[in-house]
C-alpha positions as a Python dict, from the first residue, in 0.01 Angstrom:
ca = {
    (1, 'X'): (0, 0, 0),
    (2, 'X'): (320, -20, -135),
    (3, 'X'): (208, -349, -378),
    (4, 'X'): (-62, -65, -547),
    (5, 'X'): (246, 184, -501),
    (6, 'X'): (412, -44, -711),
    (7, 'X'): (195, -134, -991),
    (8, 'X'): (55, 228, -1046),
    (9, 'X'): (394, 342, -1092),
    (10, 'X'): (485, 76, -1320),
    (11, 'X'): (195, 221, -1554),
    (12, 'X'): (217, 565, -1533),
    (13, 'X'): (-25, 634, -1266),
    (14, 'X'): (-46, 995, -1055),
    (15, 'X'): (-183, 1025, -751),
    (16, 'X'): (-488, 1325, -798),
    (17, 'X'): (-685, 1274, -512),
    (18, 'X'): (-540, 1059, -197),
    (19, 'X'): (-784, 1047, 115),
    (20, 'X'): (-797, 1403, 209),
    (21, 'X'): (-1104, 1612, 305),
    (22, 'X'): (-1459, 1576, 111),
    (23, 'X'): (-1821, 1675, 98),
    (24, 'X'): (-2118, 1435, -15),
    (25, 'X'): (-2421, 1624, -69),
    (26, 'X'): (-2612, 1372, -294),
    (27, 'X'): (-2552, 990, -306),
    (28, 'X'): (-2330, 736, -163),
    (29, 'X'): (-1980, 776, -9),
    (30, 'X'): (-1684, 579, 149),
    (31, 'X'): (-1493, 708, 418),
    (32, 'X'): (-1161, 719, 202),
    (33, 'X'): (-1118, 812, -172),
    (34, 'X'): (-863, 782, -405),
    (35, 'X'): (-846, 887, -787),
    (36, 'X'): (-529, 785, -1010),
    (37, 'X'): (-482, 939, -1381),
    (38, 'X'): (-321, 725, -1594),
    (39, 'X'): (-148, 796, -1907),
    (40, 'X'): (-463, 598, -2125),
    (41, 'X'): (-727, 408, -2032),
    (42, 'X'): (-558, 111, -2196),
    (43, 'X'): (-266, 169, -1927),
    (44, 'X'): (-520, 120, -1661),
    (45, 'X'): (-660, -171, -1754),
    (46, 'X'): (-329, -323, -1771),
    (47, 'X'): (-223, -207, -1433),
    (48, 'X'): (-555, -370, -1278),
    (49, 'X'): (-496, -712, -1468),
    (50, 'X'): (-95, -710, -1393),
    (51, 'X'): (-7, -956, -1166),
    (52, 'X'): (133, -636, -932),
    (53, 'X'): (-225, -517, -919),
    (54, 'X'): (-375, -858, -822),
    (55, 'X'): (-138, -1006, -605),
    (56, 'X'): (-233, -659, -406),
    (57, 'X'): (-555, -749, -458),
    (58, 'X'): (-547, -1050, -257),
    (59, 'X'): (-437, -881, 40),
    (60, 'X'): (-664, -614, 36),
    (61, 'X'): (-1009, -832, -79),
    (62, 'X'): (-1039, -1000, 305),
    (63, 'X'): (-1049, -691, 484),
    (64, 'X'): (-1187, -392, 275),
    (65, 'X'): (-1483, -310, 34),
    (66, 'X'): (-1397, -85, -281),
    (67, 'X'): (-1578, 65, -548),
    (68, 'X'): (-1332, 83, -848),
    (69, 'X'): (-1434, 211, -1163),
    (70, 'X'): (-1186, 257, -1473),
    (71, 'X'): (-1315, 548, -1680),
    (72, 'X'): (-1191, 735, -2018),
    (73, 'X'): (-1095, 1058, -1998),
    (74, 'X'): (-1258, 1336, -2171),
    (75, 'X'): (-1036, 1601, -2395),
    (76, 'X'): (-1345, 1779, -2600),
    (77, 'X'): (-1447, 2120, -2565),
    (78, 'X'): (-1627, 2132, -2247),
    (79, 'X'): (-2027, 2196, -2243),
    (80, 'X'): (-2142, 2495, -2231),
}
């Protein structure tokens, strides 16, 4: 972990959600989850294309499955 440690920190990246206890009550799951903010969503596209991120990347590819999305935040006025 510590290559990911390495490369999230390099781009600003918190920790929100690390493993811990969840529900799933509609869809698919893993049995671990982890969610990183990043400063901007440019910021986290260049810490998954720096060569941090992918040389961790070819350690972790042989022996786990992950589902990683990269998403913009939202800052609007929330629905109502």
């Amino acid at each position: 972990m510590h290559r990911y440690l390495a490369a999230s920190r390099k781009y600003g990246a918190l920790f929100l959600v690390r493993a811990g206890r969840f529900e799933n009550p509609e869809g698919g799951s893993r049995s671990r989850n982890v969610v990183l903010e990043f400063p901007s969503y440019q910021a986290a596209l260049d810490c998954y294309k720096s060569s941090e991120y992918q040389a961790a990347m070819l350690l972790r590819a042989p022996v786990s499955k992950i589902d990683l999305l990269i998403i913009e935040g939202y800052d609007g006025p929330q629905p109502t």
